[in-house]
OpenMM code with the backbone's topology and positions (N, CA, C; nanometers):
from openmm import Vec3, app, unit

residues = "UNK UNK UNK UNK UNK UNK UNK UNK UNK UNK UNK UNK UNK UNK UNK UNK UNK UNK UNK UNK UNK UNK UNK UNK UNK UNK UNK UNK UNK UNK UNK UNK UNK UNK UNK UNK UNK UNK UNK UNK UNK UNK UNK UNK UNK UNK UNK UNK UNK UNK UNK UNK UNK UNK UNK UNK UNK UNK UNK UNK UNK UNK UNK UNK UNK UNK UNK UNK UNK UNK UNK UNK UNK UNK UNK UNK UNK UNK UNK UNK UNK UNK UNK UNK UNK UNK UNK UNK UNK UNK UNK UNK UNK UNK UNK UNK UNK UNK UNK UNK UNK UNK UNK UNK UNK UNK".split()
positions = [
    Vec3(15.6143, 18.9493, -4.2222),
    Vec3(15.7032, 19.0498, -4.1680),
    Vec3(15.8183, 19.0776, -4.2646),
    Vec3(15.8953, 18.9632, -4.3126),
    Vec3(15.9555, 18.9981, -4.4250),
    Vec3(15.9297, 19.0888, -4.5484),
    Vec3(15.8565, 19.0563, -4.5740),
    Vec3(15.7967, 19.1572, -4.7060),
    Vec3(15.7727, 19.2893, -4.6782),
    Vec3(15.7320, 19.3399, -4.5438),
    Vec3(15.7065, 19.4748, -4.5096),
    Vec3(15.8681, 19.5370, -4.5323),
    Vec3(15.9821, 19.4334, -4.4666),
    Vec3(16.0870, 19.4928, -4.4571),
    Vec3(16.1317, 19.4884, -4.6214),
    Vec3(16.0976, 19.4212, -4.7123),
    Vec3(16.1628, 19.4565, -4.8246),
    Vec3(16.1042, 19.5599, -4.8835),
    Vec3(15.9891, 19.5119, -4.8431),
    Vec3(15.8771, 19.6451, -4.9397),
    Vec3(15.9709, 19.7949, -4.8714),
    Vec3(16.0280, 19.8368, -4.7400),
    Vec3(16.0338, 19.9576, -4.6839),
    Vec3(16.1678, 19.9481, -4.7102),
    Vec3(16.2357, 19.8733, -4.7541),
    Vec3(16.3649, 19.8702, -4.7957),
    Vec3(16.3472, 19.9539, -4.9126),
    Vec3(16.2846, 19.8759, -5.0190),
    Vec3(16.2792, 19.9672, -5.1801),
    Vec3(16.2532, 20.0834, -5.1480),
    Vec3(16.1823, 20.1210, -5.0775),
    Vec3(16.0932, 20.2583, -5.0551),
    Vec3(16.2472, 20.3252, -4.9977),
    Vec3(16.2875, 20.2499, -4.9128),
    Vec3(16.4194, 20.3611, -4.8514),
    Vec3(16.5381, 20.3916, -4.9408),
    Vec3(16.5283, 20.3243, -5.0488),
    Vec3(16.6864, 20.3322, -5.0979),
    Vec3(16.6273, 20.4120, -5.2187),
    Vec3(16.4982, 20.4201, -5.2604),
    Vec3(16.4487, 20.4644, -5.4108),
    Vec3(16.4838, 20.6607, -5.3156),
    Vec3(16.4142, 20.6398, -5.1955),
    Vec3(16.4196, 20.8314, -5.1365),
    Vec3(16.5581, 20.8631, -5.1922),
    Vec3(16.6985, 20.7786, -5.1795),
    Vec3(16.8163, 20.8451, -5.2318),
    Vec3(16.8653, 20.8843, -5.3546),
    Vec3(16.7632, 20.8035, -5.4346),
    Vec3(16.7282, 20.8517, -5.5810),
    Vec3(16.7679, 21.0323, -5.5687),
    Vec3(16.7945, 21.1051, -5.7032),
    Vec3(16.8109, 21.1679, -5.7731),
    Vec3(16.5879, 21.1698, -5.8552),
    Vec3(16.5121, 21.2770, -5.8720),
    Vec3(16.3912, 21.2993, -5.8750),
    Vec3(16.3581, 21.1860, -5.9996),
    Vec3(16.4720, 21.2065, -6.0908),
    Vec3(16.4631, 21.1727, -6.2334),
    Vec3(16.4656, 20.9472, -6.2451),
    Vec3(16.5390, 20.9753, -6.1581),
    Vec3(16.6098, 20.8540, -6.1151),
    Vec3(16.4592, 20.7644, -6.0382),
    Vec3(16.4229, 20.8419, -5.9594),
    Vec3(16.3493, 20.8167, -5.8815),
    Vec3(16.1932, 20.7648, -5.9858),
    Vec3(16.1823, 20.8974, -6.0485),
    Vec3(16.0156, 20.8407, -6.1290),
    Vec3(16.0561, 20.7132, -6.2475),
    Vec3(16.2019, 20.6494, -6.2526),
    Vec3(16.2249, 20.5621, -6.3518),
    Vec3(16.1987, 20.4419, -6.2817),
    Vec3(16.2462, 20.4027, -6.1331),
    Vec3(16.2069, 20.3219, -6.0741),
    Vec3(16.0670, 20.3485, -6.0032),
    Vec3(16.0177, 20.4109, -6.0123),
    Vec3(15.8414, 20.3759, -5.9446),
    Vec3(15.7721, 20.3453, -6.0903),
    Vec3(15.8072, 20.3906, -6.2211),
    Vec3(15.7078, 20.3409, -6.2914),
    Vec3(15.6703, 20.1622, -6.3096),
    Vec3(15.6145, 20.1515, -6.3549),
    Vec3(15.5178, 20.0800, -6.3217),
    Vec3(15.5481, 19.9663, -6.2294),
    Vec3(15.5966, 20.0165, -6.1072),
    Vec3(15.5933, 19.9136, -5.9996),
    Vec3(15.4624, 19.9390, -5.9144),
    Vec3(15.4006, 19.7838, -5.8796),
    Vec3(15.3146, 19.7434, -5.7677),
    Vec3(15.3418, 19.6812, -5.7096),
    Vec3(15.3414, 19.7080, -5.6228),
    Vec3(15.3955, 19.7217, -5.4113),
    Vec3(15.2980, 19.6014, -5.4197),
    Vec3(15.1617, 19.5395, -5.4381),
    Vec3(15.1356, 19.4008, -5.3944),
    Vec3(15.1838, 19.2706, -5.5065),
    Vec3(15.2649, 19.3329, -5.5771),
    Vec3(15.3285, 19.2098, -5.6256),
    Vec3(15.4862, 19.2033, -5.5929),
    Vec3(15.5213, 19.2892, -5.4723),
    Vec3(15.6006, 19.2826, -5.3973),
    Vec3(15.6355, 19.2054, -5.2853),
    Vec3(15.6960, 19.1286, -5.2504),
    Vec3(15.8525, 19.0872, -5.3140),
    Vec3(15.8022, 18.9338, -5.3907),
    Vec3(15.9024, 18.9322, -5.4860),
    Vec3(15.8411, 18.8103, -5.5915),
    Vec3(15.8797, 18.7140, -5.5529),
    Vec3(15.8220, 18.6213, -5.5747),
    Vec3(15.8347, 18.4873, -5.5259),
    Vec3(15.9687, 18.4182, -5.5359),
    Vec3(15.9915, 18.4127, -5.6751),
    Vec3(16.1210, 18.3386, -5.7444),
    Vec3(16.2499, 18.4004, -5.6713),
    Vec3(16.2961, 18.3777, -5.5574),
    Vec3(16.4458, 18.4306, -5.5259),
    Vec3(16.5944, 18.3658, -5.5558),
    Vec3(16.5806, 18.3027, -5.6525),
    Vec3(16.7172, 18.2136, -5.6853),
    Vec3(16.7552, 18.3347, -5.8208),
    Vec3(16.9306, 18.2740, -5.8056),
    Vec3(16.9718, 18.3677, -5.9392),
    Vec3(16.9401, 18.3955, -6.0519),
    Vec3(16.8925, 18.2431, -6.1125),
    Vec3(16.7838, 18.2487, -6.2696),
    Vec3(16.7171, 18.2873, -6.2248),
    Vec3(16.6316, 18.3178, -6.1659),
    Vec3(16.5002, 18.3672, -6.1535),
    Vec3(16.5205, 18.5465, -6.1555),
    Vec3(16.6267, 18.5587, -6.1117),
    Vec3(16.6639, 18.7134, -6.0656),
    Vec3(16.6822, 18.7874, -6.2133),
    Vec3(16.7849, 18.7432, -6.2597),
    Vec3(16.8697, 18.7100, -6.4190),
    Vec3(16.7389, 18.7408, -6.4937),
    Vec3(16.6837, 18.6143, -6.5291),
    Vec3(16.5359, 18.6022, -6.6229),
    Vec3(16.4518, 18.7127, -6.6184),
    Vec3(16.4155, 18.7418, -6.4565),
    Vec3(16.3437, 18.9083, -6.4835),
    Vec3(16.3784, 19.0334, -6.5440),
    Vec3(16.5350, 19.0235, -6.5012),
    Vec3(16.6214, 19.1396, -6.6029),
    Vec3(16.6039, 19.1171, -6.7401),
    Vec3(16.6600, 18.9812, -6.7716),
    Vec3(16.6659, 18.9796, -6.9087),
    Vec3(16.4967, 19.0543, -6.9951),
    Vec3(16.3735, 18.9873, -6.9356),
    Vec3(16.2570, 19.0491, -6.9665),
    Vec3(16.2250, 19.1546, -6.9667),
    Vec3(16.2714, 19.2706, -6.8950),
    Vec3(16.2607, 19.3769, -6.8964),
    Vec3(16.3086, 19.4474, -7.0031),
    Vec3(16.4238, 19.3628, -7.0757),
    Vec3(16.5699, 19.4514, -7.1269),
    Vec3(16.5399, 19.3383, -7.2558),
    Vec3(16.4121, 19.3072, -7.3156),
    Vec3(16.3974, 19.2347, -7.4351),
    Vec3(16.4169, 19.3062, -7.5744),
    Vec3(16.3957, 19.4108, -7.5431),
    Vec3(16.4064, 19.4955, -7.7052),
    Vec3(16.5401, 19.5264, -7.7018),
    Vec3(16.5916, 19.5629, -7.5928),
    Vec3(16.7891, 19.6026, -7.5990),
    Vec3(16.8695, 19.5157, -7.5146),
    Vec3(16.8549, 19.3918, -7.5721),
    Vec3(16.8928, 19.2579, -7.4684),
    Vec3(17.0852, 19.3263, -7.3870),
    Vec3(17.0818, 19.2840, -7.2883),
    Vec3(17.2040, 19.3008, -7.2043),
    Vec3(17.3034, 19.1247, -7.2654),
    Vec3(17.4086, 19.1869, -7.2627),
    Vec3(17.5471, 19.0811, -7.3049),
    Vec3(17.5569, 19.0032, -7.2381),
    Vec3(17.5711, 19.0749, -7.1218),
    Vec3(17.6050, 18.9838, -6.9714),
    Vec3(17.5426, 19.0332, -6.8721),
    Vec3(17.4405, 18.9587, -6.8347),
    Vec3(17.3281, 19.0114, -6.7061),
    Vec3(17.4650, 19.0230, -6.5723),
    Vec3(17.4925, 18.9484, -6.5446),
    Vec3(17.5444, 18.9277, -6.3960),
    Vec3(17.6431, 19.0343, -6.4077),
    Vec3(17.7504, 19.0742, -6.5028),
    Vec3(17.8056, 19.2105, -6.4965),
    Vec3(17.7572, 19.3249, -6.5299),
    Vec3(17.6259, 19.3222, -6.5651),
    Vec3(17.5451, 19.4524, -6.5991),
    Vec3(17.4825, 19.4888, -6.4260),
    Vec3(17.4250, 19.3923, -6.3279),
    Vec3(17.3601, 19.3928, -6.2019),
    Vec3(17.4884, 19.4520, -6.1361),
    Vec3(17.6192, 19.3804, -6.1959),
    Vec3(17.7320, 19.4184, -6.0675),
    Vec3(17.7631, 19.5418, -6.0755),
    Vec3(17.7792, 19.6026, -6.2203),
    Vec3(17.7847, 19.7482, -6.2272),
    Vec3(17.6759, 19.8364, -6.1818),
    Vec3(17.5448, 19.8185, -6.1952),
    Vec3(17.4745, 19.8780, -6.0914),
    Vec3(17.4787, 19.9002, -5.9831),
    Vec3(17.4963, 19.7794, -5.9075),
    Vec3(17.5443, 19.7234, -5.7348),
    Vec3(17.6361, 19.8420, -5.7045),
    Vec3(17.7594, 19.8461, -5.8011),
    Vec3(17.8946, 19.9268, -5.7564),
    Vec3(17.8085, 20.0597, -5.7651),
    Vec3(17.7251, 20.1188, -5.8672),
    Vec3(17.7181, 20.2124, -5.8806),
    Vec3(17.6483, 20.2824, -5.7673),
    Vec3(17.5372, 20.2365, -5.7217),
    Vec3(17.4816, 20.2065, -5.6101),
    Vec3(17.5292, 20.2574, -5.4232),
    Vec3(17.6563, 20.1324, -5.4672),
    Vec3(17.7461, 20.1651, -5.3340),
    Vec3(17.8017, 20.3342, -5.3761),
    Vec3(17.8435, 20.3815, -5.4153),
    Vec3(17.8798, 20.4540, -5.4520),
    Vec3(17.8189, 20.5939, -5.4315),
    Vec3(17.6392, 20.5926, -5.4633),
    Vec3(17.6021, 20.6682, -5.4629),
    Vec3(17.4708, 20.7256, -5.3324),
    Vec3(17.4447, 20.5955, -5.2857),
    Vec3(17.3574, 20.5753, -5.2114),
    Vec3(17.4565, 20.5818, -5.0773),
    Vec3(17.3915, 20.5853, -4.9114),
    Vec3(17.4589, 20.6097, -4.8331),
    Vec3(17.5223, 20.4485, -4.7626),
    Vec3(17.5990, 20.4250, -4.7229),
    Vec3(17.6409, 20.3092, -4.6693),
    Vec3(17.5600, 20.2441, -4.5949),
    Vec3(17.5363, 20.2865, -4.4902),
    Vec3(17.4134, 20.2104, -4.3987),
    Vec3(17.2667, 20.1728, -4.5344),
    Vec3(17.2477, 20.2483, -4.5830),
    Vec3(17.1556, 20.2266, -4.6553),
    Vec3(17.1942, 20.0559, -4.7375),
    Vec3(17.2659, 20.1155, -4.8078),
    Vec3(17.3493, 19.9682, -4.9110),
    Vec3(17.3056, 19.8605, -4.7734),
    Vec3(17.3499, 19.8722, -4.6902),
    Vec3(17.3875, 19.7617, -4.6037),
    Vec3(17.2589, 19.7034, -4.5709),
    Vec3(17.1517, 19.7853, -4.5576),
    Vec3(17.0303, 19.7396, -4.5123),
    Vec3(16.9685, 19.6920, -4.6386),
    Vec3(16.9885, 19.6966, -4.7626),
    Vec3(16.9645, 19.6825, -4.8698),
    Vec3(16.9797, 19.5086, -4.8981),
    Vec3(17.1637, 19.4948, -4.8798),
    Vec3(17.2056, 19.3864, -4.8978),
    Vec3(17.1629, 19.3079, -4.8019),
    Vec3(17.1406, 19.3476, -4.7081),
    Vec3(17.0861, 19.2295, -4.6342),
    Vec3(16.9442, 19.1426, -4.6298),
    Vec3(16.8604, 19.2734, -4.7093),
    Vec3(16.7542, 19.1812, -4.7497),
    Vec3(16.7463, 19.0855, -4.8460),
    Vec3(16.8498, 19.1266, -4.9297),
    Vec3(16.8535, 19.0527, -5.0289),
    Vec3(16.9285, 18.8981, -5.0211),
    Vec3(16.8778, 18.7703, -5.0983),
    Vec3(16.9212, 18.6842, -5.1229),
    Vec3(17.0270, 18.6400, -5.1229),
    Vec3(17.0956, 18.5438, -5.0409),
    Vec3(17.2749, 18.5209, -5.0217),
    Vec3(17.3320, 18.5358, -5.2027),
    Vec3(17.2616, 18.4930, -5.3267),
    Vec3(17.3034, 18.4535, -5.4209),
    Vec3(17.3300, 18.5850, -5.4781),
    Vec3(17.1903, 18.6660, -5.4555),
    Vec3(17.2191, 18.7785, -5.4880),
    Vec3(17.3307, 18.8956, -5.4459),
    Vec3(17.2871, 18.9031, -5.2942),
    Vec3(17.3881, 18.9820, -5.2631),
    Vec3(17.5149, 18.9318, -5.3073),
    Vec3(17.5740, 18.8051, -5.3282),
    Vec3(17.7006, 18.7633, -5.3645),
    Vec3(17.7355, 18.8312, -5.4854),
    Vec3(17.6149, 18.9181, -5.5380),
    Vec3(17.6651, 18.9368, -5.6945),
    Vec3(17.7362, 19.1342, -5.6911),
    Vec3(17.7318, 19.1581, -5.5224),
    Vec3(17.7987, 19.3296, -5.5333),
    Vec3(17.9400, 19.2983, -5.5473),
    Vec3(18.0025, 19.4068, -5.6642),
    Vec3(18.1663, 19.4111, -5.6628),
    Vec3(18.2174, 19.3624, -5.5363),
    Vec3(18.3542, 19.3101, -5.5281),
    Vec3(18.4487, 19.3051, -5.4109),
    Vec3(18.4922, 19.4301, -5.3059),
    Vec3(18.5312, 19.4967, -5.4066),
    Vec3(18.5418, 19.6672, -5.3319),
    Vec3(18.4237, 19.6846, -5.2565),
    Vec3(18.3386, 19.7095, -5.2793),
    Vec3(18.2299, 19.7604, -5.2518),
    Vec3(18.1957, 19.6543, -5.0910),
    Vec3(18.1861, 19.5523, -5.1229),
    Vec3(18.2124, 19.4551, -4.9653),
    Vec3(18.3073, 19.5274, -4.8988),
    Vec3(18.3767, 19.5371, -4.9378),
    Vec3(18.5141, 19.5503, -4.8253),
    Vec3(18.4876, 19.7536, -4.8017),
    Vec3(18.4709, 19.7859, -4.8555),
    Vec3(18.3935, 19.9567, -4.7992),
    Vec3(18.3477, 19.9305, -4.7201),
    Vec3(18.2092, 19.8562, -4.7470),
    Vec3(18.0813, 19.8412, -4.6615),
    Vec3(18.1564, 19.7785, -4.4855),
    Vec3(18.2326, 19.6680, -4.5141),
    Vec3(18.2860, 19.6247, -4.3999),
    Vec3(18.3210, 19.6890, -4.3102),
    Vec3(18.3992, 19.8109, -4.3423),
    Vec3(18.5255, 19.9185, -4.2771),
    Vec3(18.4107, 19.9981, -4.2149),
    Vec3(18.2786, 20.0228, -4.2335),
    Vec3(18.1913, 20.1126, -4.2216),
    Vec3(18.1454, 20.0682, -4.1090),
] * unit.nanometer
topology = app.Topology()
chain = topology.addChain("A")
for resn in residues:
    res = topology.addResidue(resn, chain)
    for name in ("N", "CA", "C"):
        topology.addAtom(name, app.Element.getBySymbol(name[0]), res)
């Protein structure tokens, strides 16, 4: 049951995508290797870093948080919220402060 809800999570927050935005995250994702096993922070971290091997990132955990913010920002609140909640206490710990305290007031 979990996995349906993450799997329909991605699916809900990718619809708020921008078209362009949108075909960058479906490429080459498969929905049955959805949701991955490894849910701890290295594990989270390590997949980024792999992705991002030819233009390695400085600092993973402030590169995710600037996404996160960007995210809150652009996506609708309830959405974020249903978002963060699927996600991992470690993870979700990693959205800006602001962005908590928005979401809260909401």
């Amino acid at each position: 049951m979990r996995s349906d809800l993450l799997l329909n999570e991605a699916v809900d927050l990718a619809a708020q995508f921008p078209t362009l935005l949108r075909g960058v995250y479906y490429e080459q994702w498969r929905p049955a290797t959805t949701p991955v096993k490894e849910r701890d922070r290295e594990s989270f971290f390590a997949r980024i870093d792999r992705a991002f091997v030819a233009d390695p990132i400085d600092d993973t955990a402030e590169a995710v948080a600037a996404v996160f913010g960007l995210l809150s920002e652009k996506i609708s609140a309830g959405e974020i919220a249903d978002v963060r909640h699927a996600l991992p206490v470690h993870v979700r710990a990693l959205w800006p402060d602001q962005v908590k305290t928005r979401q809260g007031r909401k």
